[in-house]
C-alpha positions in Angstrom: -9.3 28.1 18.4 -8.9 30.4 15.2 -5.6 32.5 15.3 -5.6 36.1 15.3 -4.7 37.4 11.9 -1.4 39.3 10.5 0.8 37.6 12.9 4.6 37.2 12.0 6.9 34.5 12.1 9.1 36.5 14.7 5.8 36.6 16.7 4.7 33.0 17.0 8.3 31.8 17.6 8.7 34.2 20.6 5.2 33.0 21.9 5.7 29.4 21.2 9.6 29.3 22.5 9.3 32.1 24.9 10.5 31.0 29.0 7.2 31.0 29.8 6.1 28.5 27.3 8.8 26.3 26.8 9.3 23.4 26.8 5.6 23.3 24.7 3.2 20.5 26.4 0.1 19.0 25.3 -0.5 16.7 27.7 1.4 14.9 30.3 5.0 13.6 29.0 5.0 15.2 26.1 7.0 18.2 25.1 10.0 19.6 22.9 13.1 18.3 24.0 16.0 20.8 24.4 19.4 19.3 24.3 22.1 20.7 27.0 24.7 21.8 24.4 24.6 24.8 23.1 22.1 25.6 19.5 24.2 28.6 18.5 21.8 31.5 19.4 23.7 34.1 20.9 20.3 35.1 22.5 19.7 31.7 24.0 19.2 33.3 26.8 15.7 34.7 25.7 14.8 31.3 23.6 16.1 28.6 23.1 15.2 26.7 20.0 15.4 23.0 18.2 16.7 22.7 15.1 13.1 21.4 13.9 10.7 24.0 14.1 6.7 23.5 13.7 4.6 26.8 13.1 1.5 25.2 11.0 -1.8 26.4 11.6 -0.3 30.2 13.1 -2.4 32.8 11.2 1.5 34.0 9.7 1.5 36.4 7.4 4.9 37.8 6.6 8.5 37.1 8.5 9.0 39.9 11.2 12.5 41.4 12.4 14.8 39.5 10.0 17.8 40.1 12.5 15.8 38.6 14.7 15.3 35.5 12.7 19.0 35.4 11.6 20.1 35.4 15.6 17.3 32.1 16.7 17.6 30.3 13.6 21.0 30.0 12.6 20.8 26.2 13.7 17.3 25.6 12.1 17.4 22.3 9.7 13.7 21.7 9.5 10.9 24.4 9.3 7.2 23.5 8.8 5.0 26.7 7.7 2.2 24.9 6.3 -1.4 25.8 6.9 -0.9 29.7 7.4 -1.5 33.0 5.4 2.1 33.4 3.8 0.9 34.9 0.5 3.8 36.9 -0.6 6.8 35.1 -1.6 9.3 38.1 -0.6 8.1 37.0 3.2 9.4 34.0 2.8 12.4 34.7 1.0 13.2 37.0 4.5 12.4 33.8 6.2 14.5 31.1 4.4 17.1 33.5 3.5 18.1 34.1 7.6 18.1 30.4 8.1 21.7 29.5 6.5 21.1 25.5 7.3 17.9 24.9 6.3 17.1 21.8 4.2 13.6 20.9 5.1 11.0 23.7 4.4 7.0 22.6 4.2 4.7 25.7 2.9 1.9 23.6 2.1 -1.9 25.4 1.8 -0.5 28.9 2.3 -2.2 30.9 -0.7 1.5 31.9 -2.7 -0.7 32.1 -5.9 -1.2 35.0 -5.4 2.3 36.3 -6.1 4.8 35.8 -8.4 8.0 34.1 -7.3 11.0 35.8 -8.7 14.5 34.3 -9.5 16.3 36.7 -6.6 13.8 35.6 -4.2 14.1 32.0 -5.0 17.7 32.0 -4.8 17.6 32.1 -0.9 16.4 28.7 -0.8 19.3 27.2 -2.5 20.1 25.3 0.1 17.0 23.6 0.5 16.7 19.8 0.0 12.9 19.0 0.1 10.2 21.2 -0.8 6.6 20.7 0.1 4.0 22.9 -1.9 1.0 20.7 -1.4 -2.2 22.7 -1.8 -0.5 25.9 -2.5 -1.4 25.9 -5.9 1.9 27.0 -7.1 1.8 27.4 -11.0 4.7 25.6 -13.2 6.3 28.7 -13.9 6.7 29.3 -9.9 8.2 25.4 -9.8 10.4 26.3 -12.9 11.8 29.5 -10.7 12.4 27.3 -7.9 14.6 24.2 -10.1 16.3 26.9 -11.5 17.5 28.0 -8.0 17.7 25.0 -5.9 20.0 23.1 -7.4 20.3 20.4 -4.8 16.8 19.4 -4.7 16.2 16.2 -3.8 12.4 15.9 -3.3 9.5 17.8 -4.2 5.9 17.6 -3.3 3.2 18.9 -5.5 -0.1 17.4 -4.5 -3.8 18.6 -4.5 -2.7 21.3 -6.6 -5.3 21.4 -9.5 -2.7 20.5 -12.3 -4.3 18.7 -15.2 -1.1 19.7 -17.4 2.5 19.8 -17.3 4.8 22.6 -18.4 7.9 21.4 -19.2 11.0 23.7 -17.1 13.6 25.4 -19.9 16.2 23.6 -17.6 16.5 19.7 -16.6 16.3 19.2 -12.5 18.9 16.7 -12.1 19.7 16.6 -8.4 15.3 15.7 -7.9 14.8 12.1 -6.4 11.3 11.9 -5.4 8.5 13.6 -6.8 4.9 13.2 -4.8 2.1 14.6 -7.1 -0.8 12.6 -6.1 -4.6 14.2 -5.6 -4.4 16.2 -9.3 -5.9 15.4 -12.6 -3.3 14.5 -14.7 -5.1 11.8 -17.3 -3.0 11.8 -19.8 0.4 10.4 -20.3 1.5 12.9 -22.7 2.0 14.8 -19.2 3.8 12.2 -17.5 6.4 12.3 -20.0 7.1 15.2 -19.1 8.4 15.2 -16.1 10.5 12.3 -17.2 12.2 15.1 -19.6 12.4 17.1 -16.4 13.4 14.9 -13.5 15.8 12.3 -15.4 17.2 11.0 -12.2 14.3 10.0 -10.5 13.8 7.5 -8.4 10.5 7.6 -7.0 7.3 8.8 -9.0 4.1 9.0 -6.9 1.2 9.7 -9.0 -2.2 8.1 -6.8 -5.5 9.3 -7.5 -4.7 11.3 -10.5 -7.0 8.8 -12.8 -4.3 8.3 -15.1 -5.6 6.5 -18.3 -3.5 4.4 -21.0 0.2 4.3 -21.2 0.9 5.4 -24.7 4.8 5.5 -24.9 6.8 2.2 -26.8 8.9 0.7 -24.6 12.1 2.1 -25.6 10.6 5.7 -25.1 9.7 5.2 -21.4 12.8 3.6 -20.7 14.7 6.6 -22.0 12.3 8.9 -20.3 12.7 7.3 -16.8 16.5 5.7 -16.8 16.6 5.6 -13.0 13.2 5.3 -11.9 12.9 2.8 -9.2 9.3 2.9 -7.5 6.3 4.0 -9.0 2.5 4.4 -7.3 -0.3 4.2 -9.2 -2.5 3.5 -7.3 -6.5 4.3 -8.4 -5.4 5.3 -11.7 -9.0 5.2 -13.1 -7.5 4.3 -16.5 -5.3 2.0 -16.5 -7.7 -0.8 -17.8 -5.9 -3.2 -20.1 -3.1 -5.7 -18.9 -0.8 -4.1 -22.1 -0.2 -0.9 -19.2 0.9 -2.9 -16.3 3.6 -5.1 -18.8 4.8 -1.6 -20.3 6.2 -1.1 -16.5 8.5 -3.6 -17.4 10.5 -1.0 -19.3 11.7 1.4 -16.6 15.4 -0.6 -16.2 15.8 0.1 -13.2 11.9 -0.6 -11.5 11.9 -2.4 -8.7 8.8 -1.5 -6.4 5.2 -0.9 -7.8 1.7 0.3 -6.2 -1.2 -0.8 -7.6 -4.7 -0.6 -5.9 -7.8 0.4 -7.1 -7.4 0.6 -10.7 -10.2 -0.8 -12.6 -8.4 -3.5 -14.5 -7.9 -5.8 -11.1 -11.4 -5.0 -9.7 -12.9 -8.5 -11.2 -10.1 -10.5 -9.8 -9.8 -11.4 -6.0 -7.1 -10.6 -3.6 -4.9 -13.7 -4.3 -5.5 -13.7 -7.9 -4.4 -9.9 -8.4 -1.5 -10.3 -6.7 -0.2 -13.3 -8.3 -0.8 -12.3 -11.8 0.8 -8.9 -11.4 4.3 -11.0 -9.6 4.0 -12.8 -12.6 3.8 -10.2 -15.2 6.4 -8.1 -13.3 9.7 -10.2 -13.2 11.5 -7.5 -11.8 10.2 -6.4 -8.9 11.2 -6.9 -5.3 8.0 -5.0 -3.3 4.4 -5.2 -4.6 1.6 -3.0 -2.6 4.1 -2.3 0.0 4.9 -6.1 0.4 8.1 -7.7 -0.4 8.2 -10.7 -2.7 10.0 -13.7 -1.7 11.4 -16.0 -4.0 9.4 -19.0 -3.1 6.0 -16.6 -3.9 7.3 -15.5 -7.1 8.0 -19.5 -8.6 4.2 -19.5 -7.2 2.9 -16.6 -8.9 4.4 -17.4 -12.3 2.9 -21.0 -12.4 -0.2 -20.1 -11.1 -0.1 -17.7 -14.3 0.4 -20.4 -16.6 -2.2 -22.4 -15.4 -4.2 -19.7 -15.4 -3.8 -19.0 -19.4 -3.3 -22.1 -20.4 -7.1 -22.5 -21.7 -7.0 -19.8 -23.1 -7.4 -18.8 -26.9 -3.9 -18.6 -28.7 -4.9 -15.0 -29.5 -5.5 -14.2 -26.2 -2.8 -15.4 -24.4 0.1 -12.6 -23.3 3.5 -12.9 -24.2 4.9 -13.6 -20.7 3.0 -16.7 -20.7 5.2 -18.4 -23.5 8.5 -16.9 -21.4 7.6 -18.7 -18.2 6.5 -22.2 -20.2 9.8 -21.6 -21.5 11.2 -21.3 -18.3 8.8 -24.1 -16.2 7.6 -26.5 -19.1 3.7 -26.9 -19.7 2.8 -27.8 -16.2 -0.5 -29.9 -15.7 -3.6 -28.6 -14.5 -3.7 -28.4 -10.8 -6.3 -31.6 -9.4 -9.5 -30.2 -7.8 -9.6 -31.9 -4.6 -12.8 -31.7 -2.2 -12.1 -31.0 0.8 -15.0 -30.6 2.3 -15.8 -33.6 4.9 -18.5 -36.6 3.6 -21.6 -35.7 4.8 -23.2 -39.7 4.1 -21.6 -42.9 3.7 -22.5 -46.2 2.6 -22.1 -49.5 5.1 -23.3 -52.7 5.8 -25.7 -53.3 8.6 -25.4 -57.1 10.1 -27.8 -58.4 12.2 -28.5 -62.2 12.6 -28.0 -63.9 9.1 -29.3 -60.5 7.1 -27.0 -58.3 5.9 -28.4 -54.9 4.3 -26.5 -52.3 2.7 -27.7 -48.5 3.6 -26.7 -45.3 2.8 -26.6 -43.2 6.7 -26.0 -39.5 7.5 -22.6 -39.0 9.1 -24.4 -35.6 11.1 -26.8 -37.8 13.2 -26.5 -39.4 16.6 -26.4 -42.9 17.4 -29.3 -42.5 19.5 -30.9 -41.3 15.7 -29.1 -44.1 13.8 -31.1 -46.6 16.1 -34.1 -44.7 15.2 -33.7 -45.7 11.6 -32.5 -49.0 12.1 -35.9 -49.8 14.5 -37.9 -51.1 11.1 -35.2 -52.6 9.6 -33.9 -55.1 12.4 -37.3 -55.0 14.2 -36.0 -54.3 18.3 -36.7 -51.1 19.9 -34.3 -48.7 20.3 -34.4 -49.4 24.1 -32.9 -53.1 23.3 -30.6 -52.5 20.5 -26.5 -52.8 21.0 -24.5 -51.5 17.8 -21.0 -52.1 16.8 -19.0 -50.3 14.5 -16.2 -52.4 12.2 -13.5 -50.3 10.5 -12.5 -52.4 7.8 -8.9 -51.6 8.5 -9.1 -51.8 12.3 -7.2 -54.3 13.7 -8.9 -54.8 17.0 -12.1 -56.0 16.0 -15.7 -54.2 16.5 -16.1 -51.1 18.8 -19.6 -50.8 21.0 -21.4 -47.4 19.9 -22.7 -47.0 23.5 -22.8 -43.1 23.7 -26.2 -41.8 22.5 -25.3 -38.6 21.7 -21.7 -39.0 20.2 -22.1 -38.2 16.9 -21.4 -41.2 13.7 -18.5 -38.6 12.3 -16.4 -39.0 15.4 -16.3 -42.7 14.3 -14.4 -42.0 11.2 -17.1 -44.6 9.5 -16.2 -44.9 5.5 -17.8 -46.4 3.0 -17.6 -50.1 3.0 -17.6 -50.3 6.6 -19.4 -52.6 8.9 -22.5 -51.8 11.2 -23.4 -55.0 13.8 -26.7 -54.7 15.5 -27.9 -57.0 18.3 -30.0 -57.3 20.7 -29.3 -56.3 24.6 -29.2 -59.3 27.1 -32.0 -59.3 29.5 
């Protein structure tokens, strides 16, 4: 159901938390739980709130009575506003600046664009530890504003916001963890750098669907650009098509966890083949794809890697290859065994003083094997005994008298012994 318009936040937390309303159901044993112990509203006796609050999808439009915010929400940790019509950025500086312990704040796909954040404003989220502006289309200079004033920032999210650039901020972030700035168009790396110069204590860099092409940066650049950086996703970064990108990885120090899916370079290779050669070319990390590598896969991965190169040209072959032969020796190729069972063997059929050798299909009956045996001993099926001699059995013949057992159940091998003779009257 659409919300009415120009609602505030005063408005929908009244409705939402009023006595009537709360707890807030949707269906049977589910609700907000309210603790016994006091939240520190001295009007509890009108609401009573939990220090998480959820007002997404509302229709809110600008903050309402801020002494009435400042009286529910002095306990208010966590406060999810995404999905309304917040387009001014003084309502929600009268918001965030009447909830003292806020740390959490999610604005996602409200249109801010439309106004300019200023510095005064942005200074009553200071407090504020993660920031999510997905889909809000916040410009770079309104993210610059907000480092400037947040200065324990810890993560920030930025996706399907339209970037295809980066402007770099006046001032380094360095209290900024996480950044999640997947679902733009941010192709090439000269942007990336960027927020390396930006972030220098980041840990985690998540840049998915943003069809990233080469990495152009040496490797002591990206290691100075991302000293801390410990997981990085990439995953369908359209251009990332040559194995030189994945080994430049190898020079963030600290990497320990990479996402790779759906980039063309692996697209040719299957599953067990992808995963193996990236362990291999990665010797540092500890989760690949979201899986963790054991020890015992990553000895497998790196000599499945050099068997893998070792036909190839001299020019051709990376440089990790001559590390692990340095490490594992030139290993021999691995024998190609067929597993697949014998479909035909050849025997000896005995009957009388004539001894024939045959070639017969393991997938037929003994009831069939008579069938083809009728010209060559001359009895009718009907009046026909056979005996089957494992060379290597040590109890002598065994009667095939079931018709329809089938001659692989026998375990016959080549060599063996067939012994056909005719039934007693």
């Amino acid at each position: 159901m659409d919300q009415p318009s120009g609602r505030s936040f005063m408005q929908v937390l009244c409705e939402k938390y009023s006595p009537e309303n709360f707890p807030y159901r949707r269906g049977p044993g589910m609700g907000v739980h309210v603790p016994a112990t006091p939240q520190g509203s001295p009007m509890k006796d009108r609401l009573n709130l939990p220090s998480v609050l959820v007002l997404n999808s509302c229709g809110i439009t600008c903050a309402g009575d801020e002494n009435e915010i400042a009286a529910f929400c002095a306990h208010v940790s966590e406060l999810d506003l995404s999905d309304n019509k917040l387009e001014d950025w003084h309502e929600v500086s009268k918001i965030v600046s009447n909830v003292p312990h806020l740390e959490f704040l999610n604005l996602s796909s409200n249109p801010l664009s439309l106004s300019v954040l200023e510095r005064r404003c942005a200074g009553s989220f200071a407090g504020v530890r993660k920031l999510v502006l997905n889909n809000s289309k916040a410009s770079w200079e309104t993210v610059h504003t907000i480092l400037q004033e947040l200065p324990d920032l810890e993560e920030l999210f930025l996706c399907l916001n339209d970037y295809e650039t980066v402007s770099c901020s006046p001032v380094c972030c360095q209290s900024l963890k996480l950044l999640h700035i997947t679902d733009n168009n941010l192709q090439d790396w000269t942007e990336i750098r960027k927020l390396g110069i930006m972030f220098p204590s980041l840990d985690t860099l998540i840049l998915a669907n943003n069809n990233l092409t080469t990495i152009g940066e040496s490797e002591d650049s990206l290691a100075r650009l991302f000293p801390n950086l410990r997981s990085i996703n990439l995953h369908k970064s359209a251009g990332l098509n040559c194995w030189e990108d994945i080994d430049k990885l190898n020079s963030f120090p600290k990497l320990e966890e990479v996402k790779l899916l759906g980039i063309p370079l692996l697209q040719s290779y299957t599953t067990e083949e992808r995963r193996k050669l990236l362990i291999a070319r990665l010797p540092s990390i500890v989760k690949l794809n979201g899986s963790i590598v054991a020890d015992g896969e990553r000895e497998d991965s790196e000599r499945f890697f050099i068997r893998y190169y070792m036909e190839f040209p001299e020019e051709e072959v990376p440089f990790r290859y001559h590390e692990l032969v340095t490490k594992y020796g030139k290993l021999e190729p691995l024998a190609v065994v067929d597993l697949r069972p014998q479909s035909s063997v050849k025997v000896e059929v005995h009957f009388q003083d004539k001894v024939e050798e045959m070639s017969i299909r393991l997938d037929q009956t003994v009831a069939e094997l008579k069938k083809h045996l009728k010209t060559v001993v001359q009895l009718s099926t009907s009046n026909m005994l056979l005996f089957y001699l494992d060379q290597e059995a040590p109890f002598g013949p065994e009667e095939m008298k079931y018709s329809s057992r089938a001659l692989h159940s026998y375990g016959i091998r080549d060599g063996d012994k067939i012994y056909v003779e005719p039934r007693m009257k």
